[in-house]
TIVEXMI-877314 format. One record per residue: z, x, y of N, C-alpha, C, O in turn. Coordinates in pm, whole numbers, plus 50000, padded with zeros to 5 digits. Each point is the difference from the previous one (the first is absolute). Layout:
<kolses>
Z, X, Y, Z, X, Y, Z, X, Y, Z, X, Y
...
</kolses>
This chain:
<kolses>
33884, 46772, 55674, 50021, 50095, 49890, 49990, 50143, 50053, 49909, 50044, 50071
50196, 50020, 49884, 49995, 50167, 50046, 49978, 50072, 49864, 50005, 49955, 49886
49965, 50192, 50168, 49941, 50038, 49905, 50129, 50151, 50048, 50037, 50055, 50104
49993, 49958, 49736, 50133, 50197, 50036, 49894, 50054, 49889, 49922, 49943, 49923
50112, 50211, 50109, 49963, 50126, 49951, 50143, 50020, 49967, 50094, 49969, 50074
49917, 50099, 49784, 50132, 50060, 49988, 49946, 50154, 49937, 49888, 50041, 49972
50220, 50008, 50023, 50033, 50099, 49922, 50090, 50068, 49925, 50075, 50069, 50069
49946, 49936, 49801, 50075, 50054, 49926, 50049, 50088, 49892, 49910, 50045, 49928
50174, 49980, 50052, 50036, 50091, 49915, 50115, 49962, 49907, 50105, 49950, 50041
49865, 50078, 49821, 50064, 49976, 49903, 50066, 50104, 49843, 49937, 50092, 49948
50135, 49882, 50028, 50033, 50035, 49877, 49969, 49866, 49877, 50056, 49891, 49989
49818, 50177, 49918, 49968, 49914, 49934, 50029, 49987, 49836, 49938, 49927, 49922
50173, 50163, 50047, 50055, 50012, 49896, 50083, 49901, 49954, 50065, 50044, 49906
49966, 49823, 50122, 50083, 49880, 50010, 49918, 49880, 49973, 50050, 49890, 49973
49805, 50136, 50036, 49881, 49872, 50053, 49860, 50036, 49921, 49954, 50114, 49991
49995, 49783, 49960, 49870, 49984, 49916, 49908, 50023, 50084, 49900, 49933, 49979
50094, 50133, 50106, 49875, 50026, 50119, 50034, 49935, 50105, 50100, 49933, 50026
49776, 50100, 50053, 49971, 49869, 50130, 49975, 49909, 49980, 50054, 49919, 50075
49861, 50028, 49829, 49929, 49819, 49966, 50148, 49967, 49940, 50093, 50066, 49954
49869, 49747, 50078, 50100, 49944, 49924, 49978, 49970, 49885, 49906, 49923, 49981
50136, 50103, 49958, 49995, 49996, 49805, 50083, 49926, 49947, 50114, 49998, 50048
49856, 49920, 49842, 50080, 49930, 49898, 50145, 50090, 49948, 50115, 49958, 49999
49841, 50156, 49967, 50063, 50078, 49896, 50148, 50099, 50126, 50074, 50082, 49947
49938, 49892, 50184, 50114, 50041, 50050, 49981, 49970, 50156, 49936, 49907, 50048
50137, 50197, 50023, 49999, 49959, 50119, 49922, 50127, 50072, 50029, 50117, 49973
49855, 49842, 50134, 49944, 50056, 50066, 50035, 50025, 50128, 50059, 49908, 50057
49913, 50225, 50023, 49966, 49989, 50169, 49941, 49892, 50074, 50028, 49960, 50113
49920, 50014, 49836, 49909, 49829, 50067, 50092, 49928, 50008, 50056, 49970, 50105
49987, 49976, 49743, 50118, 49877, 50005, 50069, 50015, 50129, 49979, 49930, 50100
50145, 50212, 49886, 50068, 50046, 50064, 49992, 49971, 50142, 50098, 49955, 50058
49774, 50070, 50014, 49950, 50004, 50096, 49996, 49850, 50045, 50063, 49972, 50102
49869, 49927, 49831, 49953, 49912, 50032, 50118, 49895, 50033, 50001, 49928, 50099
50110, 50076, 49787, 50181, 49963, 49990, 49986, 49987, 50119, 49962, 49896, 50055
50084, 50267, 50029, 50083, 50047, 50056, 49965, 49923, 50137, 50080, 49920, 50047
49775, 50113, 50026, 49922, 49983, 50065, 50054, 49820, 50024, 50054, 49955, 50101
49914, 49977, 49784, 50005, 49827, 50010, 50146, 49985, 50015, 50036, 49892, 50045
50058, 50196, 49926, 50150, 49918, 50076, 50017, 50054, 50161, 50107, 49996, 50061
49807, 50038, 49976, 50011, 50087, 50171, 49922, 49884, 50023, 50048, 49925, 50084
49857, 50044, 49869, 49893, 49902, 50089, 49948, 49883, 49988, 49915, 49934, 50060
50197, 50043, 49794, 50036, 49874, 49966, 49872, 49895, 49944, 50018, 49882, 49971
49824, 50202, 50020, 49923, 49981, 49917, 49947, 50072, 49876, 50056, 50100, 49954
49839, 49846, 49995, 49956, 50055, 49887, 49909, 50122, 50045, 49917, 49968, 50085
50082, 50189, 49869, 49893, 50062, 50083, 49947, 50087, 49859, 50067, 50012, 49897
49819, 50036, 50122, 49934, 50084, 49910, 49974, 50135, 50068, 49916, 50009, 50090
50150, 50091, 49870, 50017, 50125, 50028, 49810, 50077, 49875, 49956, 50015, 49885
50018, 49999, 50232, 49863, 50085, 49952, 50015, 50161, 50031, 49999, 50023, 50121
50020, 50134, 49765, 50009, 50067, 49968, 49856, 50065, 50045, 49897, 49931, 50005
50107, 50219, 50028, 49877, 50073, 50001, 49919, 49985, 49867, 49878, 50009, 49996
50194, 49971, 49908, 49960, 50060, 49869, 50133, 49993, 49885, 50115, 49983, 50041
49868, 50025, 49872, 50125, 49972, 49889, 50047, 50126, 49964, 49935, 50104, 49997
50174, 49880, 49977, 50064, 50152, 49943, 50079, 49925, 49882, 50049, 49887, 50001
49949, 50221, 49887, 50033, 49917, 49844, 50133, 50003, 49983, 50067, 50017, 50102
49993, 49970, 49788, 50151, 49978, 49977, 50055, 50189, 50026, 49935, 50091, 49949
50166, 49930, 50120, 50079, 50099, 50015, 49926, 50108, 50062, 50024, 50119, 49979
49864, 49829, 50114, 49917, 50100, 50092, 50127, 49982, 50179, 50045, 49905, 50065
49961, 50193, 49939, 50032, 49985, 50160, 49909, 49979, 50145, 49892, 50058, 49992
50130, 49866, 50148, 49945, 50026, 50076, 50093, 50068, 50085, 50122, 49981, 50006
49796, 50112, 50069, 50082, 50093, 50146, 49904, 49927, 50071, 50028, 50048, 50110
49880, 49872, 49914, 49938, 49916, 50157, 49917, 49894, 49941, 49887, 50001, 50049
50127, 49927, 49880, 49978, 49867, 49940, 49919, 49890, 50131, 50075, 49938, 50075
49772, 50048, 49940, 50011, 49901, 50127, 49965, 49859, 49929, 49930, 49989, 49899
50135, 49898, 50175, 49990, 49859, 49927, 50000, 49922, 50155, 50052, 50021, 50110
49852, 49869, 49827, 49989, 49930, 50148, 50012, 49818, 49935, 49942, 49938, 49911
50141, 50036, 50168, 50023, 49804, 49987, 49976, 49959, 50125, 49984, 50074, 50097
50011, 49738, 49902, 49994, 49952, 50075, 50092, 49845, 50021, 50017, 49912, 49915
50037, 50092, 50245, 50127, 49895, 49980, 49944, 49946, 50124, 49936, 50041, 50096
50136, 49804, 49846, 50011, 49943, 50159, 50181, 49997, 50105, 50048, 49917, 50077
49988, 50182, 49885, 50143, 50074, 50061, 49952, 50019, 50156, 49892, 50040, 50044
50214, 49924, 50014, 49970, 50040, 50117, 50169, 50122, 50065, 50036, 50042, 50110
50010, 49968, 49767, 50079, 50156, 50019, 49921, 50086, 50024, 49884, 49985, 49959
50158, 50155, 50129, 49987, 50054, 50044, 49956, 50159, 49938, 50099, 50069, 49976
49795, 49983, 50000, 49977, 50107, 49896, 50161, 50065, 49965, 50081, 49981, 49908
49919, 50087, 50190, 50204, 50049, 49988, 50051, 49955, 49905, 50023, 50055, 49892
50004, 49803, 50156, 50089, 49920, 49928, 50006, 50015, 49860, 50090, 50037, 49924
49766, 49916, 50054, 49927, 50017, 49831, 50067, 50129, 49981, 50116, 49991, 49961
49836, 50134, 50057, 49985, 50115, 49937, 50181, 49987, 49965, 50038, 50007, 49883
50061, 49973, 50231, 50101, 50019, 49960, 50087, 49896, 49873, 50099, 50004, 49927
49778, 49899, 50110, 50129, 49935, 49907, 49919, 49970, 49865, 50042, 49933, 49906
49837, 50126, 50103, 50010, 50003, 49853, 50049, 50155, 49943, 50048, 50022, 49889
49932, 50052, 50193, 50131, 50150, 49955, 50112, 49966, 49945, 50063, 50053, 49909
49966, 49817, 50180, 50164, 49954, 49990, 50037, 49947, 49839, 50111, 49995, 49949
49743, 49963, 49984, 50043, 49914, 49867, 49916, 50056, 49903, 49966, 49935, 49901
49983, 50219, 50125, 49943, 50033, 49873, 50066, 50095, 49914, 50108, 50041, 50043
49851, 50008, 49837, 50075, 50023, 49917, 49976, 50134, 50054, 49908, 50024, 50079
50224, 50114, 49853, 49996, 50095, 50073, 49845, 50124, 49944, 49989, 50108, 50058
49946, 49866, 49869, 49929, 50035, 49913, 49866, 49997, 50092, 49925, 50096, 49989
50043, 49811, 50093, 49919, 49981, 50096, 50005, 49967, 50132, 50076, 49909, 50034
49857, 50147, 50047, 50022, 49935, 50133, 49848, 50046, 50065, 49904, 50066, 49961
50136, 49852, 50170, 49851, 49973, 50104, 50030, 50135, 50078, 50118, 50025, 50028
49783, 50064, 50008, 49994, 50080, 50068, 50000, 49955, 50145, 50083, 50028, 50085
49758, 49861, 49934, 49959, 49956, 50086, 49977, 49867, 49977, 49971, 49958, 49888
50045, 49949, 50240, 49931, 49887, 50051, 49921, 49961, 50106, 50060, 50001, 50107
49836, 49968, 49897, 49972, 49949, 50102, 49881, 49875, 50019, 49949, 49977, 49890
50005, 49953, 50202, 49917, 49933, 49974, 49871, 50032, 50048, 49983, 50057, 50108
49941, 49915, 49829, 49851, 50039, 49990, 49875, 49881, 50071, 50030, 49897, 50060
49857, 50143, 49918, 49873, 49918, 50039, 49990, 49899, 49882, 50052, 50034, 49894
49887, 49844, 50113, 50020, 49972, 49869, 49879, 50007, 49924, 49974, 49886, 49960
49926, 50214, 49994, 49912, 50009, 49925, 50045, 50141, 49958, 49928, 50076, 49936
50209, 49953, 50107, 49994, 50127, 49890, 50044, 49970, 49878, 50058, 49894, 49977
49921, 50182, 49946, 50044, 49985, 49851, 50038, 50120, 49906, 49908, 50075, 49968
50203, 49948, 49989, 50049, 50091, 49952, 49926, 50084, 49899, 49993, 50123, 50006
49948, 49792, 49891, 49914, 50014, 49911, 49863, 50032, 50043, 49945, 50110, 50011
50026, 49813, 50003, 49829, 49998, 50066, 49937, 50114, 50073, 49891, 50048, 49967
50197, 50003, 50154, 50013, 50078, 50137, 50056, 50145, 49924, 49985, 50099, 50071
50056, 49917, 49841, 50034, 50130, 49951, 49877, 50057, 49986, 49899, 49942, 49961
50112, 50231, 50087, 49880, 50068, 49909, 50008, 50083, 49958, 49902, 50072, 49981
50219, 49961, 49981, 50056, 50119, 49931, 50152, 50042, 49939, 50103, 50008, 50067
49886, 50016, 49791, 50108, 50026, 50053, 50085, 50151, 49947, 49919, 50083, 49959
50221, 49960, 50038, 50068, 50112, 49945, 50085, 49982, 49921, 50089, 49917, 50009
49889, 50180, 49879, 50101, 49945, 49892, 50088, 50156, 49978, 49934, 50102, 50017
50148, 49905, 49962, 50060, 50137, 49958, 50056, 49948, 49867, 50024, 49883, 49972
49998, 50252, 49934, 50029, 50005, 49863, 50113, 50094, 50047, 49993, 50073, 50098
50134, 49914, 49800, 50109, 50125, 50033, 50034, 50071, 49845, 50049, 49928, 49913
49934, 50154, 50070, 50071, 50057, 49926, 50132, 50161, 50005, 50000, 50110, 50054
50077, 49829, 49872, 50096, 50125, 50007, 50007, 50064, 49854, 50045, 49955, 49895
49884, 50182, 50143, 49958, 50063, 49911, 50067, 50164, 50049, 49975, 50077, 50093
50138, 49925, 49773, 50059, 50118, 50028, 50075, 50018, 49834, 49949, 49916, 49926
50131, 50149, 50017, 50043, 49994, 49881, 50082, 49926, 49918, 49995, 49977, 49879
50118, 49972, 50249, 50126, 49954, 49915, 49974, 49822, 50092, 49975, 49954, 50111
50049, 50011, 49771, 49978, 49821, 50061, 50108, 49942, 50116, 50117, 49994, 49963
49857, 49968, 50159, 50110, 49979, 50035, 50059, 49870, 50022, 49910, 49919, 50022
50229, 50016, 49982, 50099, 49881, 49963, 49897, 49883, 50102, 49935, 49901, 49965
50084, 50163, 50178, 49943, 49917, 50092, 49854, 50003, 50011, 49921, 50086, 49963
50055, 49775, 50109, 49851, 49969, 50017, 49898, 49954, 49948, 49891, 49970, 50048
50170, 50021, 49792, 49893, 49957, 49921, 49944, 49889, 49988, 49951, 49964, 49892
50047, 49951, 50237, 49927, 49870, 50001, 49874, 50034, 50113, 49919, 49917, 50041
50085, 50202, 49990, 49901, 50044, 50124, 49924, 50114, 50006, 49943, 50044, 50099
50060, 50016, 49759, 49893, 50082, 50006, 49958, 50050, 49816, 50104, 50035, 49943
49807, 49971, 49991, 50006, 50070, 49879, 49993, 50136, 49963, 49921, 50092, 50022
50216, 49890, 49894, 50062, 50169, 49987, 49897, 50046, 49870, 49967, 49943, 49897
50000, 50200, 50167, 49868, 50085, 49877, 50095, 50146, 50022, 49987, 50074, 50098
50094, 49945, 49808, 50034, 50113, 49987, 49894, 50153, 49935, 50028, 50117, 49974
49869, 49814, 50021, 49884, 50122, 49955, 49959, 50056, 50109, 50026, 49923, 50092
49906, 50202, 49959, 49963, 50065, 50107, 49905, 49910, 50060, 49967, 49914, 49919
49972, 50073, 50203, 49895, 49943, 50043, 49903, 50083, 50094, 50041, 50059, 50099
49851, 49939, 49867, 49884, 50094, 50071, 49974, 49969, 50105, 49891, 49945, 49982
50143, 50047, 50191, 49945, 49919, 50094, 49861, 50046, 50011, 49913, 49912, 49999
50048, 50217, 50013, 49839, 50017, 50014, 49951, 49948, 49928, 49909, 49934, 50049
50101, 50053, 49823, 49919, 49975, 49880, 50008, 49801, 50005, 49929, 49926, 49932
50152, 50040, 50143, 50021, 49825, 50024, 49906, 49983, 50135, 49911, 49917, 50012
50124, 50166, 50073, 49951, 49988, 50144, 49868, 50056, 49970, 49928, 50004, 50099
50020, 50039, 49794, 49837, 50017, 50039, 49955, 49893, 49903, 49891, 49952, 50028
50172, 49998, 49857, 49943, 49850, 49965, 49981, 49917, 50100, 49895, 49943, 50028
50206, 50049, 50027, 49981, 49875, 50095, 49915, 49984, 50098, 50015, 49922, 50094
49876, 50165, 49884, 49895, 50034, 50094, 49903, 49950, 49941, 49890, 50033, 50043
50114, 49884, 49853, 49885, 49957, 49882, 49993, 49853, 50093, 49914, 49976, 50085
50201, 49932, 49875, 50027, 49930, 50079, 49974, 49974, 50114, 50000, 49878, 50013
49976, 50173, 50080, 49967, 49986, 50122, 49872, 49944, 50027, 49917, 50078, 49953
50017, 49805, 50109, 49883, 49920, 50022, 49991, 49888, 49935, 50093, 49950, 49937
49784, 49999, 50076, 50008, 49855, 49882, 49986, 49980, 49904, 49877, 49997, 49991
50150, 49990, 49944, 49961, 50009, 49791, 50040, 49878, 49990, 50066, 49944, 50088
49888, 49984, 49770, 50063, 49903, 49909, 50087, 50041, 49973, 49959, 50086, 49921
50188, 49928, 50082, 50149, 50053, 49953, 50024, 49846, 49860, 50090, 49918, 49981
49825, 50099, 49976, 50012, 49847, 49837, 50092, 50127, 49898, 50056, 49948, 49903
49960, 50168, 50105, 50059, 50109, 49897, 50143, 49955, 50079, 50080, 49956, 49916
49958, 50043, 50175, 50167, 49976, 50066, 50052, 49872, 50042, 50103, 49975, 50063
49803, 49941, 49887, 50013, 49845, 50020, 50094, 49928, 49866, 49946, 50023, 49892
50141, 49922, 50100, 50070, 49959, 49914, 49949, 49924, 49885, 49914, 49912, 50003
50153, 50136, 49889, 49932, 49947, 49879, 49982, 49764, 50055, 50080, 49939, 50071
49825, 50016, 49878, 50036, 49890, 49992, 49932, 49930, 50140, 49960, 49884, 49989
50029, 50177, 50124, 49978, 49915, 50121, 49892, 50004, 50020, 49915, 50068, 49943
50069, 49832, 50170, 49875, 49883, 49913, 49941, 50013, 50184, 49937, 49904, 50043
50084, 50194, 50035, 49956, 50043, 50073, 49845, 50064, 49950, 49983, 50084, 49912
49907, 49850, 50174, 49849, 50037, 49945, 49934, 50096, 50138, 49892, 50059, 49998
50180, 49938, 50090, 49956, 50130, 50078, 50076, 50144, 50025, 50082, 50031, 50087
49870, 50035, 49821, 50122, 50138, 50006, 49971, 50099, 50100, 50060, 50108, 49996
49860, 49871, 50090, 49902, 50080, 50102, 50144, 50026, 50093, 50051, 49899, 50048
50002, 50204, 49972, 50066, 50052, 50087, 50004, 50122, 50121, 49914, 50077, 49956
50123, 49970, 50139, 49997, 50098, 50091, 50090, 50061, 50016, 50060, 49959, 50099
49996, 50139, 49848, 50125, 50091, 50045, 50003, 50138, 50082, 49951, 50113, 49988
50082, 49859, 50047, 50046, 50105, 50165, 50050, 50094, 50005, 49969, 50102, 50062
50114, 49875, 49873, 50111, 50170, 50010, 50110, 50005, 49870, 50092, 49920, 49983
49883, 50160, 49955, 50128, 50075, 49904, 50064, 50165, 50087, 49948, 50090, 50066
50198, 49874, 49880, 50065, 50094, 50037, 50073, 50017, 49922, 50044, 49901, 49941
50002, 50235, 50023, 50142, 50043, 49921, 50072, 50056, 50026, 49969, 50118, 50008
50192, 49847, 50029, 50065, 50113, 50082, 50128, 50007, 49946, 50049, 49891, 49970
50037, 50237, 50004, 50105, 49996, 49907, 50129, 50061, 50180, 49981, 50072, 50098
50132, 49846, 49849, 50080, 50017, 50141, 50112, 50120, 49903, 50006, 49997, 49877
50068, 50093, 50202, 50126, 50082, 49968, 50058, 49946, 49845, 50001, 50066, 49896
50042, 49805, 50122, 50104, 49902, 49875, 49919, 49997, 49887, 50070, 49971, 49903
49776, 50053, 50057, 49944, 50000, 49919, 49919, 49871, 50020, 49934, 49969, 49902
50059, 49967, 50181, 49950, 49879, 49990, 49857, 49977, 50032, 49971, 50032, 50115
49939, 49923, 49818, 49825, 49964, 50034, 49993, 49859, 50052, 50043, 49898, 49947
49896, 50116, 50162, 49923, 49898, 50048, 49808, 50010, 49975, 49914, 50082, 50029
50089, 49829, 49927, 49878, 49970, 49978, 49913, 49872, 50130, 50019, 49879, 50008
49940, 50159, 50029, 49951, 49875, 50098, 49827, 49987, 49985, 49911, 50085, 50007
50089, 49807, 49976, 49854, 49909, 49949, 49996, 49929, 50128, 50098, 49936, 50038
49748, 50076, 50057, 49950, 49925, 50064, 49901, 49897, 49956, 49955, 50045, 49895
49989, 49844, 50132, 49883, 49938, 49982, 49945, 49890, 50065, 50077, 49944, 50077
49853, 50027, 49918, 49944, 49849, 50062, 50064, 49889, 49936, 50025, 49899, 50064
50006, 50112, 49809, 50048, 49879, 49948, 50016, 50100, 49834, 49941, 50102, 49964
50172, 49806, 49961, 50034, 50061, 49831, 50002, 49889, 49915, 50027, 49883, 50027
49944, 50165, 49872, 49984, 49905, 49869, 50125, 50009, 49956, 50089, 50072, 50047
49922, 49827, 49828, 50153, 49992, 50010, 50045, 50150, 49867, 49925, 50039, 49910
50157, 49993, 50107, 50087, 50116, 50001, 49889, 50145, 49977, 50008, 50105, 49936
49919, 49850, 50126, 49901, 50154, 50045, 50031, 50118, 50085, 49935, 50104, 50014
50224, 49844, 50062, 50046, 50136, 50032, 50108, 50060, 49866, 50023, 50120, 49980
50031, 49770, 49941, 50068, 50104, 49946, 49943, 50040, 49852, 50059, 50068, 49916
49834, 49882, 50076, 49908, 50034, 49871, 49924, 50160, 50070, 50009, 50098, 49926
49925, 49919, 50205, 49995, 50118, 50056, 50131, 50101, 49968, 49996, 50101, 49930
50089, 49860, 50119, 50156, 50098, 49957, 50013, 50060, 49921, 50024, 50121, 50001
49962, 49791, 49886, 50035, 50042, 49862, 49887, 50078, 49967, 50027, 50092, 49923
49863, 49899, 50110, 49886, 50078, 49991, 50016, 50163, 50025, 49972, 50093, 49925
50089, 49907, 50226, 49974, 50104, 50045, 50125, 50063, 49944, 49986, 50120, 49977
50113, 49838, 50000, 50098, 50065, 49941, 49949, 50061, 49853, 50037, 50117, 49993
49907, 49851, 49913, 49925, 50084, 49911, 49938, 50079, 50080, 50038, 50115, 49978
49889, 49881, 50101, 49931, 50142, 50051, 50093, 50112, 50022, 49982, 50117, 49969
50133, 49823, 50097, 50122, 50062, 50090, 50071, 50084, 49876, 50052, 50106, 50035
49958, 49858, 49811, 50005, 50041, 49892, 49960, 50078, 49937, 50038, 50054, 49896
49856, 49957, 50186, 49862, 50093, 49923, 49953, 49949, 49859, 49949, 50071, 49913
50080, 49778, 50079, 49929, 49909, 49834, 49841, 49966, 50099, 49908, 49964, 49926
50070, 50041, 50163, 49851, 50002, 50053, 49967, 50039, 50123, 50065, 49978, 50102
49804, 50094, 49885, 49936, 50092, 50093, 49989, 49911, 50137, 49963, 49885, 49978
50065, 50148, 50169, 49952, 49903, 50082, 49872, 49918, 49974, 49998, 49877, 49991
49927, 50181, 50002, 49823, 49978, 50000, 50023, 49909, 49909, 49910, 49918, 50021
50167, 50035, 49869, 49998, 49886, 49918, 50032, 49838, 50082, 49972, 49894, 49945
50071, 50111, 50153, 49979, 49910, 50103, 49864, 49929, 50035, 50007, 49881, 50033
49884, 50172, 49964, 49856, 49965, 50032, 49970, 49910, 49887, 49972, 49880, 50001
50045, 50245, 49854, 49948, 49938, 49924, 50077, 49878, 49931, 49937, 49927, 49924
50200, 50048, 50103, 50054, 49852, 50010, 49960, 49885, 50054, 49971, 49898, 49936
50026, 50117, 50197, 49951, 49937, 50066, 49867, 49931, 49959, 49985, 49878, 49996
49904, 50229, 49970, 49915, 49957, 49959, 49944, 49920, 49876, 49893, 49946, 49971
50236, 50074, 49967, 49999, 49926, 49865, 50041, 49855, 50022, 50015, 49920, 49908
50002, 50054, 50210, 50100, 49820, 50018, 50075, 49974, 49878, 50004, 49887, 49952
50078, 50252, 49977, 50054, 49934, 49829, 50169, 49982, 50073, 50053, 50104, 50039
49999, 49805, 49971, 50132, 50035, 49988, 50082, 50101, 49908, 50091, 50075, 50038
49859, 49912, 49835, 50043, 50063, 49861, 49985, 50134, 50074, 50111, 50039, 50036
49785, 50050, 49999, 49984, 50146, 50043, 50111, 50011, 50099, 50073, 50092, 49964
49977, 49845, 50162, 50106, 50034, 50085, 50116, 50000, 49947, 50026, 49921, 49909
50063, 50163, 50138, 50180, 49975, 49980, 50071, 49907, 49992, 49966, 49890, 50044
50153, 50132, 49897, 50097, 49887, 50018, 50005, 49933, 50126, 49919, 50042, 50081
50159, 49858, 49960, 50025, 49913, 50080, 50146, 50035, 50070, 50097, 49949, 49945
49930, 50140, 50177, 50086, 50032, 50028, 50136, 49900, 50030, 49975, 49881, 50020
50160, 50160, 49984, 50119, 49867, 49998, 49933, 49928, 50151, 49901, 50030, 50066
50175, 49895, 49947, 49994, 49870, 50097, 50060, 50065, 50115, 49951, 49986, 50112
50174, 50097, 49863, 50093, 50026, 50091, 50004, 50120, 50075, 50102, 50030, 50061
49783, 50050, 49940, 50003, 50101, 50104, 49836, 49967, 50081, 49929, 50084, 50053
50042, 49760, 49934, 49919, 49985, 50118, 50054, 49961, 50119, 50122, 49986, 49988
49842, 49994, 50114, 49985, 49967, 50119, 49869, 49945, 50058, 49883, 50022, 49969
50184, 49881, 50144, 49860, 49961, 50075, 50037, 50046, 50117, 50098, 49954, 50059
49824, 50143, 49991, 50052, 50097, 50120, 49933, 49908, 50149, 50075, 49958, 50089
49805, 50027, 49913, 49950, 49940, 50122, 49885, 49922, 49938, 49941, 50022, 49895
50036, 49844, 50231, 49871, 49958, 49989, 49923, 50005, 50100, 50068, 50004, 50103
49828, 49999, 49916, 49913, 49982, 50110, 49930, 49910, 50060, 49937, 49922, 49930
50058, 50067, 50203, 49902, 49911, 50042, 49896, 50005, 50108, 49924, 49906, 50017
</kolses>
């Protein structure tokens, strides 16, 4: 039995997430398909972490295991050769076999995009959320300084999940607006609850509004209320930028 490291990147506007789900077709499925007509078994493609319906990855790492005796190459190319154009493998290669994609992660990067300028524009709108209202970067970029260390984040944790440790570590916020009008938002952490980066987003974008003072960040946080934090930003101007190991 061998053990691959992959890596990938996707457009996830087509797909119910990474897990395989009843309700459509996932990156996993996809993966796992594609993977079993190259190697002509059954394989289980294990993900860093899940990304939800119409989230994107730019470096996605997933690790399986085959008893193939093709050639890493081979793999990488020919499952390039039969995936849909929406996704593909960056990287292949084969690994030790006690690594684990999941497990072995300890961090990871998420970027948020928004294009925030006046007039809405035709293209793109599956990859970033358009806020035609002004946006404050100081007044976002010094919230996001609330954030930074370990807190219970249970206020940016999704209504409903049944996750009982909300104890998190985050690393780094940044806000940076490029020429085109466009914000990147990038969220570091040890690990995220589920849609706690874009429940952060939507957060800081009221600040970015001036509907709340940075310093109202603390006292969110400290409330573990979901109800006190912001909306829940779209699906489609996340990214999963890097993971770590």
């Amino acid at each position: 039995m061998r053990n691959f490291k992959i890596v990938l990147e996707y457009d996830g506007t087509n797909y119910c997430g990474w897990q395989r789900q009843d309700n459509g077709i996932s990156i996993q499925q996809v993966m796992e398909e594609t993977i079993g007509l190259i190697t002509r078994e059954k394989v289980v493609v294990i993900g860093s972490g899940r990304t939800d319906a119409g989230v994107h990855a730019l470096n996605q790492v997933a690790s399986f295991k085959s008893h193939t005796r093709l050639p890493a190459e081979i793999l990488f190319r020919g499952v390039n050769g039969l995936l849909p154009r929406d996704i593909v493998v960056k990287a292949l290669e084969e690994v030790a076999d006690v690594f684990h994609a999941q497990h072995d992660a300890r961090g990871k990067i998420y970027v948020y995009r928004i294009c925030n300028k006046r007039l809405r524009p035709a293209l793109g709108r599956n990859y970033f959320w358009f806020i035609h209202h002004p946006l404050n970067l100081l007044q976002m970029n010094e919230a996001g300084r609330y954030l930074i260390g370990t807190h219970d984040f249970s206020c940016f944790c999704a209504t409903g999940s049944h996750v009982k440790d909300r104890i998190r570590t985050v690393t780094g916020v940044n806000i940076e607006r490029d020429e085109e009008g466009l914000l990147d938002i990038t969220i570091e952490a040890r690990g995220f609850l589920k849609y706690m980066v874009r429940n952060i987003v939507g957060t800081l974008v009221e600040v970015g509004r001036g509907k709340r003072p940075p310093e109202d960040i603390k006292a969110i946080i400290d409330s573990r209320d979901r109800n006190i934090a912001g909306i829940t930003a779209p699906a489609c101007g996340l990214y999963l930028k890097e993971v770590k190991y």
